[in-house]
PDB file of the backbone (N, CA, C, O) and the ligand in Angstrom, with CONECT records:
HET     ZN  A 101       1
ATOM      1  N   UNK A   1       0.838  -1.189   0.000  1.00  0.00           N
ATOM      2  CA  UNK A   1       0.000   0.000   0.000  1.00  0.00           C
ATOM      3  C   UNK A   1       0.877   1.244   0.000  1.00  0.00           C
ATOM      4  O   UNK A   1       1.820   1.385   0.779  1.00  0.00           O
ATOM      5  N   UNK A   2       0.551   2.051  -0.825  1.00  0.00           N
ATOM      6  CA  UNK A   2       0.937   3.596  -0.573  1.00  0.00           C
ATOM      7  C   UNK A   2       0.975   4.523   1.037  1.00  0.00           C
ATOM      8  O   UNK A   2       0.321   4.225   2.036  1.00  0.00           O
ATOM      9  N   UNK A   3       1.720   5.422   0.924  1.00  0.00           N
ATOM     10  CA  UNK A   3       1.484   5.982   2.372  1.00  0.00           C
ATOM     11  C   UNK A   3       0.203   6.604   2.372  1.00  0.00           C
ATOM     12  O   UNK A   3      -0.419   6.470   3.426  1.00  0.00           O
ATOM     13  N   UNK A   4      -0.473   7.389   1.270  1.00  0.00           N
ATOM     14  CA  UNK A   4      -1.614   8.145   1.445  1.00  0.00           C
ATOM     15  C   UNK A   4      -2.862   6.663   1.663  1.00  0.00           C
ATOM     16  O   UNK A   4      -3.626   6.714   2.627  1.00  0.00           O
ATOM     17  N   UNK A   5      -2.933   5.373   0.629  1.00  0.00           N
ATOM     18  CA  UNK A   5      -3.754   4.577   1.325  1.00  0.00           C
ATOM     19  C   UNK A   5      -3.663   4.115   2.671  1.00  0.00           C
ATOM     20  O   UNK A   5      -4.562   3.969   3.499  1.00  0.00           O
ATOM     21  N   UNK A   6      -2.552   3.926   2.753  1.00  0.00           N
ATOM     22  CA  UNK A   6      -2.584   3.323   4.660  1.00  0.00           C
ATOM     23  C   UNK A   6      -2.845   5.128   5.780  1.00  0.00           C
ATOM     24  O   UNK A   6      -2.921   5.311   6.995  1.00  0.00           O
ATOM     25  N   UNK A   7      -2.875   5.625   5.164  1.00  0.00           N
ATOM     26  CA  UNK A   7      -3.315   7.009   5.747  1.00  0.00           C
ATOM     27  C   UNK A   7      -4.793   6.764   6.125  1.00  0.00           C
ATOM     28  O   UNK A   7      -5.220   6.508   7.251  1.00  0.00           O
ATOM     29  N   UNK A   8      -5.437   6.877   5.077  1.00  0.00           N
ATOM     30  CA  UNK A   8      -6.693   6.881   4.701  1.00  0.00           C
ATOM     31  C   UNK A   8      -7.650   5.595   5.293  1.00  0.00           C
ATOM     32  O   UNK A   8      -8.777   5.735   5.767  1.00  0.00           O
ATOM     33  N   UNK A   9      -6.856   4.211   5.133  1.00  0.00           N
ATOM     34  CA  UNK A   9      -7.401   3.057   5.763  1.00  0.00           C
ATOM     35  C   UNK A   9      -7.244   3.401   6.969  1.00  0.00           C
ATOM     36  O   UNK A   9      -8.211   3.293   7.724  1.00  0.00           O
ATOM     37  N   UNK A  10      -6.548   3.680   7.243  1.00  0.00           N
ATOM     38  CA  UNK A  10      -5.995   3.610   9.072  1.00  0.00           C
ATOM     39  C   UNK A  10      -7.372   5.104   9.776  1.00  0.00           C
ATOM     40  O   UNK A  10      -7.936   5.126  10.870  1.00  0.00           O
ATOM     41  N   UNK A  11      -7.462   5.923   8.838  1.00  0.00           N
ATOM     42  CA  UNK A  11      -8.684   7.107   9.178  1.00  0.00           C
ATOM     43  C   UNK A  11      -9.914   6.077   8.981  1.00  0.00           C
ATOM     44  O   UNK A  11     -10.644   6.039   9.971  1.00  0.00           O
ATOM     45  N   UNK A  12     -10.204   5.447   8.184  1.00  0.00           N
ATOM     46  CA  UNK A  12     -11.581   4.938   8.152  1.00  0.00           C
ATOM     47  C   UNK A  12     -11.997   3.706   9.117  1.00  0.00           C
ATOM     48  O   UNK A  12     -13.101   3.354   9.534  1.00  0.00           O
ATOM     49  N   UNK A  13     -10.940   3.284   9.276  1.00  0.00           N
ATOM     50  CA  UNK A  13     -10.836   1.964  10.813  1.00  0.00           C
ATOM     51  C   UNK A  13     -10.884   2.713  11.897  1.00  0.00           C
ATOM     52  O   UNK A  13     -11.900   2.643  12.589  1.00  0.00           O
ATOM     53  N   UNK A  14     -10.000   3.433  12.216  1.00  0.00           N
ATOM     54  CA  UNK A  14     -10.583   4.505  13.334  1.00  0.00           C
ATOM     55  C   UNK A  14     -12.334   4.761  13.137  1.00  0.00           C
ATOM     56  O   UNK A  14     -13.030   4.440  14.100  1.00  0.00           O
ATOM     57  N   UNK A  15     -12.857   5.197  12.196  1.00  0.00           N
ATOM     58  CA  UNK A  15     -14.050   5.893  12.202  1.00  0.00           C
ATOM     59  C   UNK A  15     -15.232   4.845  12.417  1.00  0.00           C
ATOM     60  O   UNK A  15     -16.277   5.124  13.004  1.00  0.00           O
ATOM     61  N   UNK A  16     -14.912   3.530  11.832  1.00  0.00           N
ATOM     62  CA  UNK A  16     -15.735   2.675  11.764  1.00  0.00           C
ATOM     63  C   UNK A  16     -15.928   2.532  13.419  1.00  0.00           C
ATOM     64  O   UNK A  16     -17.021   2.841  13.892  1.00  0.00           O
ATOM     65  N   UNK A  17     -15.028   2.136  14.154  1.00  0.00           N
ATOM     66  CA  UNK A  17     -14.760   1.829  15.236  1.00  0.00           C
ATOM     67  C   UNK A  17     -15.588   2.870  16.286  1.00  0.00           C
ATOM     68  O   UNK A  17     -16.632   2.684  16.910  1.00  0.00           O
ATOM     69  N   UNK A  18     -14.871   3.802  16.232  1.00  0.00           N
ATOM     70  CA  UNK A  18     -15.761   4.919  16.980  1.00  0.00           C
ATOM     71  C   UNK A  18     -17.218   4.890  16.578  1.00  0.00           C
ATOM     72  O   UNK A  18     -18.186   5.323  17.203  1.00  0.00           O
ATOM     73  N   UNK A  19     -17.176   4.345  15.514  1.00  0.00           N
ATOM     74  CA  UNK A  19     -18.912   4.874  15.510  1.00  0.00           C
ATOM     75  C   UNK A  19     -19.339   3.804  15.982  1.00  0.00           C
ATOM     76  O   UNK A  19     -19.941   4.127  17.006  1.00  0.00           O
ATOM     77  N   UNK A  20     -19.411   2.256  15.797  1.00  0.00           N
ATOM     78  CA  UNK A  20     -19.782   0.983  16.781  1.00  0.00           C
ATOM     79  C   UNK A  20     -19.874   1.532  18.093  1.00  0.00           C
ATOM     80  O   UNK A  20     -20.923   1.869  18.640  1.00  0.00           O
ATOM     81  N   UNK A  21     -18.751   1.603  18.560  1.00  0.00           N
ATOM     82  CA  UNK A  21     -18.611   1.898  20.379  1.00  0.00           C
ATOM     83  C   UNK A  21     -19.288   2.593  20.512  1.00  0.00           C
ATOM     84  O   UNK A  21     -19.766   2.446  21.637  1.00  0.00           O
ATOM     85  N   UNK A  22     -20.048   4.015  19.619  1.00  0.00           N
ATOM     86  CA  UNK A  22     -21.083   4.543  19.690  1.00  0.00           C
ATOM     87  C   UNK A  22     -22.111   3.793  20.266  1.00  0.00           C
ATOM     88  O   UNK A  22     -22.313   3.526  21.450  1.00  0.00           O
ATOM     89  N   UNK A  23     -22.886   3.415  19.006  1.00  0.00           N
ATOM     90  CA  UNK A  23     -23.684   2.822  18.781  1.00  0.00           C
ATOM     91  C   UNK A  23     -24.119   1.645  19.778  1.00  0.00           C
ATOM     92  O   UNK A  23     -25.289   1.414  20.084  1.00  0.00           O
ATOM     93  N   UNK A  24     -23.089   0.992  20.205  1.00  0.00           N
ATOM     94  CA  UNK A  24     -22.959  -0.201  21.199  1.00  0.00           C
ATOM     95  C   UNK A  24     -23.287   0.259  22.769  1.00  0.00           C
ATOM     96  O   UNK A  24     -24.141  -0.155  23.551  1.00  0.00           O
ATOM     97  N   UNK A  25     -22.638   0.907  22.858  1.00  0.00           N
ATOM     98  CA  UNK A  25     -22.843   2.062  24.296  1.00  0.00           C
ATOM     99  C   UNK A  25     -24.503   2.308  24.653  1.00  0.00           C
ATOM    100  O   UNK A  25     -25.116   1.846  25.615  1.00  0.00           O
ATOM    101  N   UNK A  26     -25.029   3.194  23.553  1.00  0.00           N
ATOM    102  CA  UNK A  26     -26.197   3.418  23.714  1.00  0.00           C
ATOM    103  C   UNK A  26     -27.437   2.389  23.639  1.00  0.00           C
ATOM    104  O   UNK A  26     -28.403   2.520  24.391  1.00  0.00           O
ATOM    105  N   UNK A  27     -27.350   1.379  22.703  1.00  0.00           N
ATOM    106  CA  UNK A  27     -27.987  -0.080  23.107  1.00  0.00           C
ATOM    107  C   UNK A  27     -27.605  -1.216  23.930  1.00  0.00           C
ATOM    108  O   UNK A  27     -28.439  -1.983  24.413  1.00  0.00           O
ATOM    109  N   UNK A  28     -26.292  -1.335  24.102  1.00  0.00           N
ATOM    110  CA  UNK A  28     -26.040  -2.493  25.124  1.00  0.00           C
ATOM    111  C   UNK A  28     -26.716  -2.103  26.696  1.00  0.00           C
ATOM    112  O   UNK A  28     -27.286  -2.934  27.402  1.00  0.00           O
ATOM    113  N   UNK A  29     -26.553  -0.942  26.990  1.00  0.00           N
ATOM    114  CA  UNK A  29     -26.657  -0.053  28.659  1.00  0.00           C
ATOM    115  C   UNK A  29     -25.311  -1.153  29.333  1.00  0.00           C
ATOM    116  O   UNK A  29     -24.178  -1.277  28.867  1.00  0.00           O
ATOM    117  N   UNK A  30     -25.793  -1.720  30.328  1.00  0.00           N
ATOM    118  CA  UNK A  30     -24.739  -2.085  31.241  1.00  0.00           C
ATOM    119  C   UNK A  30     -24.756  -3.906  31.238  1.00  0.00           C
ATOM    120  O   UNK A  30     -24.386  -4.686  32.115  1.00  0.00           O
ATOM    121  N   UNK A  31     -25.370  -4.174  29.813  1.00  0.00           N
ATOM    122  CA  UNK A  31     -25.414  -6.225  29.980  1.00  0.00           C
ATOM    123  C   UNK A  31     -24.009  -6.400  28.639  1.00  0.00           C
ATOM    124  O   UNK A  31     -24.467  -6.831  27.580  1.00  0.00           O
ATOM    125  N   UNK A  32     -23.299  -6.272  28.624  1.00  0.00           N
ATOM    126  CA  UNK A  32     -21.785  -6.631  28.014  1.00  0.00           C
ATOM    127  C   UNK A  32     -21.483  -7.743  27.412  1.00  0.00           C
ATOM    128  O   UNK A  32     -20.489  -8.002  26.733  1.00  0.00           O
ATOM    129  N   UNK A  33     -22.650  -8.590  27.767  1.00  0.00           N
ATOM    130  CA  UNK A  33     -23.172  -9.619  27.041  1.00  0.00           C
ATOM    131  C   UNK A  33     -24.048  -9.687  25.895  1.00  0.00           C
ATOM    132  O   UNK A  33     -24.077 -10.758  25.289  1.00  0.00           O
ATOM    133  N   UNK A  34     -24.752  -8.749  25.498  1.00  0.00           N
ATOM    134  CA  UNK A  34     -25.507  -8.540  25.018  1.00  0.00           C
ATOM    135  C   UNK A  34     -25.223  -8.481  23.142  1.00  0.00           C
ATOM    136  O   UNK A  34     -24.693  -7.475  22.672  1.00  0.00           O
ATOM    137  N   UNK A  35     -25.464  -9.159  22.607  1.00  0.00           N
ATOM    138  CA  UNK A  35     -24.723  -8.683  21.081  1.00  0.00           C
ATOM    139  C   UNK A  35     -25.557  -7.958  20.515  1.00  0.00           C
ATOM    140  O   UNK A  35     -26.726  -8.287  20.716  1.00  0.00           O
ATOM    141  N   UNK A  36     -25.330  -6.780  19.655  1.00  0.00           N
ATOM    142  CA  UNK A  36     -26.160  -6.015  19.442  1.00  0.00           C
ATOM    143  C   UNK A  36     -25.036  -6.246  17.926  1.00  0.00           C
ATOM    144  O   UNK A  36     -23.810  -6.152  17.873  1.00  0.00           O
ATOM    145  N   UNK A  37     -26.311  -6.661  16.518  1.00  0.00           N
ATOM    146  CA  UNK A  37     -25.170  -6.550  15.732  1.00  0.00           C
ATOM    147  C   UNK A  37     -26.150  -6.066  14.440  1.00  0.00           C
ATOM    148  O   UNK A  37     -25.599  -5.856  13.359  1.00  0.00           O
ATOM    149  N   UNK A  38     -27.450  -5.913  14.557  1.00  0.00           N
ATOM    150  CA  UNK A  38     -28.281  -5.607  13.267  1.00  0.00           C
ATOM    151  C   UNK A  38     -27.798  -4.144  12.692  1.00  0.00           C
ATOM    152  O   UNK A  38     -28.278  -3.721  11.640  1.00  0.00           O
ATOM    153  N   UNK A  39     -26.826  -3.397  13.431  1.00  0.00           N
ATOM    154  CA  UNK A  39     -26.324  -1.971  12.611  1.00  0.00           C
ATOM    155  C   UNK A  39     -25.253  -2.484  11.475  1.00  0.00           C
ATOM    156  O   UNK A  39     -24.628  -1.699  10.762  1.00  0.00           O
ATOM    157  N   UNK A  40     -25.164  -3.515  11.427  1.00  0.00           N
ATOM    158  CA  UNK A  40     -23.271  -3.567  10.677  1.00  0.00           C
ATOM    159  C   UNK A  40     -24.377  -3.956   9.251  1.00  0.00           C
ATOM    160  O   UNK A  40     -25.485  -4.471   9.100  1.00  0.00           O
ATOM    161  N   UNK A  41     -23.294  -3.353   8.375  1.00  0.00           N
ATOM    162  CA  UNK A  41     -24.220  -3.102   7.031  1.00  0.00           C
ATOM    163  C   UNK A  41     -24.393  -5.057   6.609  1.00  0.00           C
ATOM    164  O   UNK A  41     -25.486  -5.517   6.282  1.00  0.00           O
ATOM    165  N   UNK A  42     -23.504  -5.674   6.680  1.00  0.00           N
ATOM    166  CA  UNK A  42     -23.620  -6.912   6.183  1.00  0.00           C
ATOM    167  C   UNK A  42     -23.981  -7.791   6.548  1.00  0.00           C
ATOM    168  O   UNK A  42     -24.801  -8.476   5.935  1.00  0.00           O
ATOM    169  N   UNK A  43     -23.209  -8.262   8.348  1.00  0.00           N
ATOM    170  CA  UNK A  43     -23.128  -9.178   8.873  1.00  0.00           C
ATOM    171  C   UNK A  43     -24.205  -9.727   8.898  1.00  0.00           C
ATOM    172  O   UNK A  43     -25.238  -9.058   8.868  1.00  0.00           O
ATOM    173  N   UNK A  44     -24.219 -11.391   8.974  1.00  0.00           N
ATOM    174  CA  UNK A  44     -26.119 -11.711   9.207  1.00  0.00           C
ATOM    175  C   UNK A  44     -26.248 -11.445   8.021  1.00  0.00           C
ATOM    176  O   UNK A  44     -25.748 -12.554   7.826  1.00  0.00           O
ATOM    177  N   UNK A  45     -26.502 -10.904   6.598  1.00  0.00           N
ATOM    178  CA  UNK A  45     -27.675 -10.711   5.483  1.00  0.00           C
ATOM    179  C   UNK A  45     -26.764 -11.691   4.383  1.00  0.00           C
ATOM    180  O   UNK A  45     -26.667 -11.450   3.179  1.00  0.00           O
ATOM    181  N   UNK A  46     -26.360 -12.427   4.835  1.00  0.00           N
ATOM    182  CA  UNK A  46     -26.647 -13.387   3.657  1.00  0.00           C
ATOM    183  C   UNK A  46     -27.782 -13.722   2.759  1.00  0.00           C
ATOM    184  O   UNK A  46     -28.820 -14.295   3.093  1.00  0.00           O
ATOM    185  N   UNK A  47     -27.318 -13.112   1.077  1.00  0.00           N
ATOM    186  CA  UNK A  47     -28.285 -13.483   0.776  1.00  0.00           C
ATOM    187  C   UNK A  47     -29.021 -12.348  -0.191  1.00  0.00           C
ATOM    188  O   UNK A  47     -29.373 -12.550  -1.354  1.00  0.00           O
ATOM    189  N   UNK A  48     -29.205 -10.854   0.705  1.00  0.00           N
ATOM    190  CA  UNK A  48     -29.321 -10.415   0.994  1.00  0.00           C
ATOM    191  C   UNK A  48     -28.317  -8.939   0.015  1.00  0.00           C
ATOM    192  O   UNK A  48     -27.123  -8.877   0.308  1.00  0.00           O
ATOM    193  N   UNK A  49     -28.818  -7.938  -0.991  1.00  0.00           N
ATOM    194  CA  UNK A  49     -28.270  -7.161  -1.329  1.00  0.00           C
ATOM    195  C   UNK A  49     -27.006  -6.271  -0.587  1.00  0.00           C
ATOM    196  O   UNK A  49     -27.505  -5.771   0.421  1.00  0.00           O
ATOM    197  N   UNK A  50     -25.780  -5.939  -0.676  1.00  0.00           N
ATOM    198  CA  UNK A  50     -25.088  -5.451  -0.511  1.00  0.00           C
ATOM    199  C   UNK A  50     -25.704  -3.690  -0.624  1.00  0.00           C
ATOM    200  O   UNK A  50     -26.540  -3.274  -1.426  1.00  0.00           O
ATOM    201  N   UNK A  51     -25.120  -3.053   0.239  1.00  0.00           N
ATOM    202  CA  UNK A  51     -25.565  -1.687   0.312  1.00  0.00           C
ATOM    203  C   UNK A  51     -24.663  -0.995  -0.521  1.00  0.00           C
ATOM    204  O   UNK A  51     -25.128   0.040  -0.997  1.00  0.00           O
ATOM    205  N   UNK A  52     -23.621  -1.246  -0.801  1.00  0.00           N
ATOM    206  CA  UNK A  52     -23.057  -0.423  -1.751  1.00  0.00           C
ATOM    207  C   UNK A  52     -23.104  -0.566  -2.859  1.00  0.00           C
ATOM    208  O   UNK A  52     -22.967   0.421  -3.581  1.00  0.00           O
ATOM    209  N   UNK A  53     -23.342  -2.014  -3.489  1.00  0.00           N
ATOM    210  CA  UNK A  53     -22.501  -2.217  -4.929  1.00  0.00           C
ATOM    211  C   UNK A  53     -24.322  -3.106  -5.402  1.00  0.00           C
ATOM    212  O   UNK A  53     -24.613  -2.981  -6.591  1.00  0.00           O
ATOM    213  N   UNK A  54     -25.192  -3.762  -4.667  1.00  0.00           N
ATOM    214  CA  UNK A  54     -26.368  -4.129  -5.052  1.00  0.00           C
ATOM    215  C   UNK A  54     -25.996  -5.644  -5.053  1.00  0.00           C
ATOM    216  O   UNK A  54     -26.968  -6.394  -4.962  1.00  0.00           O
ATOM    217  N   UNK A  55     -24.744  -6.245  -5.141  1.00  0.00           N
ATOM    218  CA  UNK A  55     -24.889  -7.608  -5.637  1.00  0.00           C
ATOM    219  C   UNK A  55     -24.860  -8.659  -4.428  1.00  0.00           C
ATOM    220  O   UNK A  55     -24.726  -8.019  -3.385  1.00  0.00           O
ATOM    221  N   UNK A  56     -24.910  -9.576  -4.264  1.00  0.00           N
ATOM    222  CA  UNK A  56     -25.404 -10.545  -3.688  1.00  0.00           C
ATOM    223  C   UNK A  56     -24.319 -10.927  -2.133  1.00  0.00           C
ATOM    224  O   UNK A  56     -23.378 -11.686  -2.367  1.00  0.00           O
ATOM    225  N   UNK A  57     -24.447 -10.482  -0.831  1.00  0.00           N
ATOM    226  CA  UNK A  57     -23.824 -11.020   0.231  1.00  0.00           C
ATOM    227  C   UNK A  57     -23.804 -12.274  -0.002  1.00  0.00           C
ATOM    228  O   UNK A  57     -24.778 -12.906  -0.411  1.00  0.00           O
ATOM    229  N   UNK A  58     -22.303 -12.912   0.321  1.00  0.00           N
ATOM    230  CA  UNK A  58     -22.007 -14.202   0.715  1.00  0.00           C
ATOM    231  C   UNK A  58     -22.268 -14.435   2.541  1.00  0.00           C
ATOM    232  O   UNK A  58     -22.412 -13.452   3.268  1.00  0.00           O
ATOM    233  N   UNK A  59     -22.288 -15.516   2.955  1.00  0.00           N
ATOM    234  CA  UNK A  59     -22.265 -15.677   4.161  1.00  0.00           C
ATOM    235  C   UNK A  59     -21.888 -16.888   4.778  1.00  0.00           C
ATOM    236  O   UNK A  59     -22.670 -17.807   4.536  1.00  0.00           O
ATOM    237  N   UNK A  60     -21.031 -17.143   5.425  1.00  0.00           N
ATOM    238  CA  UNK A  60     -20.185 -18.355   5.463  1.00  0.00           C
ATOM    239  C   UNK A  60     -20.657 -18.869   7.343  1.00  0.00           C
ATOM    240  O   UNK A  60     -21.008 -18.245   8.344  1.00  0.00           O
ATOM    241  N   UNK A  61     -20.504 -19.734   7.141  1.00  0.00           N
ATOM    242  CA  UNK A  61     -20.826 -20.610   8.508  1.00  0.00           C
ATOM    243  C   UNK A  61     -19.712 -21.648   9.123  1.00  0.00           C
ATOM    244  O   UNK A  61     -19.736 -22.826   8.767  1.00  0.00           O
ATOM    245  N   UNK A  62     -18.649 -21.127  10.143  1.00  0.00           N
ATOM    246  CA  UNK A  62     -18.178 -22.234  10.579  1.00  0.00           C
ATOM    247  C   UNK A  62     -18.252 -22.092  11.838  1.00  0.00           C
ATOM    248  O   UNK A  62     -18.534 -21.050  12.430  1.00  0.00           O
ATOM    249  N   UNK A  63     -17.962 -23.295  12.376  1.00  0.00           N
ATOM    250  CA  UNK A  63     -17.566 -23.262  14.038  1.00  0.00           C
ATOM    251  C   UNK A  63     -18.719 -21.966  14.425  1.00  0.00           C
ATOM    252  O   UNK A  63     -18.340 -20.803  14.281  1.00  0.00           O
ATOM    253  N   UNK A  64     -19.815 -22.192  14.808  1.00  0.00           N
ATOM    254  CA  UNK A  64     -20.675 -21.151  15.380  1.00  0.00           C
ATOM    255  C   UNK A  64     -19.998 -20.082  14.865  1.00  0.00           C
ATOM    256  O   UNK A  64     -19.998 -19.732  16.046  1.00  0.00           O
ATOM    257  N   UNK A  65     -19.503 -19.337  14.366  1.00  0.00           N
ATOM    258  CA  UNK A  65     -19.094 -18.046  13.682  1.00  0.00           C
ATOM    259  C   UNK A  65     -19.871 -17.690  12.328  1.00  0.00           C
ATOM    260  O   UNK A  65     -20.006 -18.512  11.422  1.00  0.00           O
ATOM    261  N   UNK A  66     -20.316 -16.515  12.288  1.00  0.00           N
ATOM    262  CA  UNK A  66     -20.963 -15.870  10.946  1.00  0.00           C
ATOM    263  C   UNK A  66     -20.063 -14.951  10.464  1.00  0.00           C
ATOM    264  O   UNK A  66     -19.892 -13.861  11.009  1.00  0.00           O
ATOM    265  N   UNK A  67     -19.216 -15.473   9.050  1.00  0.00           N
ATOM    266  CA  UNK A  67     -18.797 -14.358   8.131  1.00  0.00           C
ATOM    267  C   UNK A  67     -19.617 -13.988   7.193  1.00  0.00           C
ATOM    268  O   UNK A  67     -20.128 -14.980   6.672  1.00  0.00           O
ATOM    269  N   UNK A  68     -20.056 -12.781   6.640  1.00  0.00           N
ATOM    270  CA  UNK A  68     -20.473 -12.178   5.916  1.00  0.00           C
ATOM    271  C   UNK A  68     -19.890 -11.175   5.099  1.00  0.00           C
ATOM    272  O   UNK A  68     -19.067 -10.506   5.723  1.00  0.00           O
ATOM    273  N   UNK A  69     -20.017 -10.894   4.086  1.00  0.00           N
ATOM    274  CA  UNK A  69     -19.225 -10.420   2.579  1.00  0.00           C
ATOM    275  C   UNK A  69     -19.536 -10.004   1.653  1.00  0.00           C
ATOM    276  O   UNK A  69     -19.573 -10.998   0.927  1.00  0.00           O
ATOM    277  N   UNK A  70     -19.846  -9.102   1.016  1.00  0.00           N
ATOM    278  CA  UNK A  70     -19.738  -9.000  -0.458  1.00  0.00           C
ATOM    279  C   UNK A  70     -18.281  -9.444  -1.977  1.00  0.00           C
ATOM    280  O   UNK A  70     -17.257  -8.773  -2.110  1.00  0.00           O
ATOM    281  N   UNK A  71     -18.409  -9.876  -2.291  1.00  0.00           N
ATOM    282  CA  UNK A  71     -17.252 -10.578  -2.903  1.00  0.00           C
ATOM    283  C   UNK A  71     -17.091  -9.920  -4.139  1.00  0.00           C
ATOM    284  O   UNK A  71     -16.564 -10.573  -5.040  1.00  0.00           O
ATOM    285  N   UNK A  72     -17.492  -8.585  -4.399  1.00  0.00           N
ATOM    286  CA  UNK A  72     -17.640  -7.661  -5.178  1.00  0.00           C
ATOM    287  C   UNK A  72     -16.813  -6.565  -4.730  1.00  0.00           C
ATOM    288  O   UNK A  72     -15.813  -6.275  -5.387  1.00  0.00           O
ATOM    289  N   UNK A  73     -17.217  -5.708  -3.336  1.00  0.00           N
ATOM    290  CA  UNK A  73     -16.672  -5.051  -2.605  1.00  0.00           C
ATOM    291  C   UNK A  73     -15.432  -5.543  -1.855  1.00  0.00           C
ATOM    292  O   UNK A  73     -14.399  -4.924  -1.599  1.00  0.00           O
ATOM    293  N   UNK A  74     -15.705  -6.545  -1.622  1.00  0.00           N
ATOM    294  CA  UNK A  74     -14.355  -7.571  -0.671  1.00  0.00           C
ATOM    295  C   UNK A  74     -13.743  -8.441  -1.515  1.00  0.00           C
ATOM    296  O   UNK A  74     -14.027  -9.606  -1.238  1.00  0.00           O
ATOM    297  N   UNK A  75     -13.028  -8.320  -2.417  1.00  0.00           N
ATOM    298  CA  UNK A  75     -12.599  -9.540  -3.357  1.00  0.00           C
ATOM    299  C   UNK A  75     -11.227  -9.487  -2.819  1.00  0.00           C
ATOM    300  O   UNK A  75     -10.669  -8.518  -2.303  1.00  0.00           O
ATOM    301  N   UNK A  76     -10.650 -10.978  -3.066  1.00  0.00           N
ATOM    302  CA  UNK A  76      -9.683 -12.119  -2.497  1.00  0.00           C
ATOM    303  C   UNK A  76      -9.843 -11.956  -1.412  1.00  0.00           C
ATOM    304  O   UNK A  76      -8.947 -11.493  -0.707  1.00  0.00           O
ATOM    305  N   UNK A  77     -11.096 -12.303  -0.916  1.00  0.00           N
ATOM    306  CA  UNK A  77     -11.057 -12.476   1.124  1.00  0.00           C
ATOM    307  C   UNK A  77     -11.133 -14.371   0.686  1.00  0.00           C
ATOM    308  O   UNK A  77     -11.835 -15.065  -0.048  1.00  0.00           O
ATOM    309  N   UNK A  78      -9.803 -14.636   1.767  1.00  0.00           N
ATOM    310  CA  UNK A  78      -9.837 -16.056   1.480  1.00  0.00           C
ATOM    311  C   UNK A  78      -9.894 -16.414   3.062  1.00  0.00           C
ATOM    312  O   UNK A  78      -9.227 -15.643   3.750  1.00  0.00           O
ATOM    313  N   UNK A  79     -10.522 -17.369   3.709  1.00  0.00           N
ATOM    314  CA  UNK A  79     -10.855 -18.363   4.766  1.00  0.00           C
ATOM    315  C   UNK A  79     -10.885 -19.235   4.741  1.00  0.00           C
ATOM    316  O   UNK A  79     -11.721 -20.021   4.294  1.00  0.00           O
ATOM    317  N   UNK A  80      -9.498 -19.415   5.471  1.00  0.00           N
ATOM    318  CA  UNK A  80      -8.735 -21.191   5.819  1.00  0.00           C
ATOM    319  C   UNK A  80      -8.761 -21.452   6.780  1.00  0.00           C
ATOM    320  O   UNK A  80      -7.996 -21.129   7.689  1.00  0.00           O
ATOM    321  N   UNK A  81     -10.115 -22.430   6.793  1.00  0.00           N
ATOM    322  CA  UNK A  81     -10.275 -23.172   8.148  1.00  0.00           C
ATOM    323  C   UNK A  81     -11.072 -24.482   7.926  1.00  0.00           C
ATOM    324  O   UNK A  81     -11.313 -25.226   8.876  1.00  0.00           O
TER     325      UNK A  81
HETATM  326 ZN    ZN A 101     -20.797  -4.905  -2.568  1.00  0.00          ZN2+
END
């Protein structure tokens, strides 16, 4: 990566982040247990249109874990397990 992309990634991971902990704060209250995950644009919508690009979420199932993807927006995401 370039210095201005890892600039720019490294600003938008920050932002993503802050805005969850937002978001998480104000619906969890004080159970820390609680998963609160219907804000994340993908996760879970397998199946299910992508918000940016329209085409089709992937959604992968292992070991009780949900990955979710667009493979349009996210291309060469590879998972070895
Ligand atoms: Zn997409």
């Amino acid at each position: 990566m370039k210095p201005a992309e890892l600039e720019t990634l490294h600003a938008q991971c920050r932002q993503v982040l802050e805005e969850a902990t937002e978001t998480l704060r104000g619906r969890m209250g004080k159970d820390i247990h609680k998963k609160v995950r219907d804000f994340l644009m993908v996760h879970n919508k397998g199946g299910q249109p992508c918000p940016k690009c329209g085409g089709n979420i992937t959604q992968l199932n292992a070991n009780q874990r949900i990955t979710s993807y667009c493979r349009h927006c996210q291309p060469g995401l590879l998972i070895l397990n």
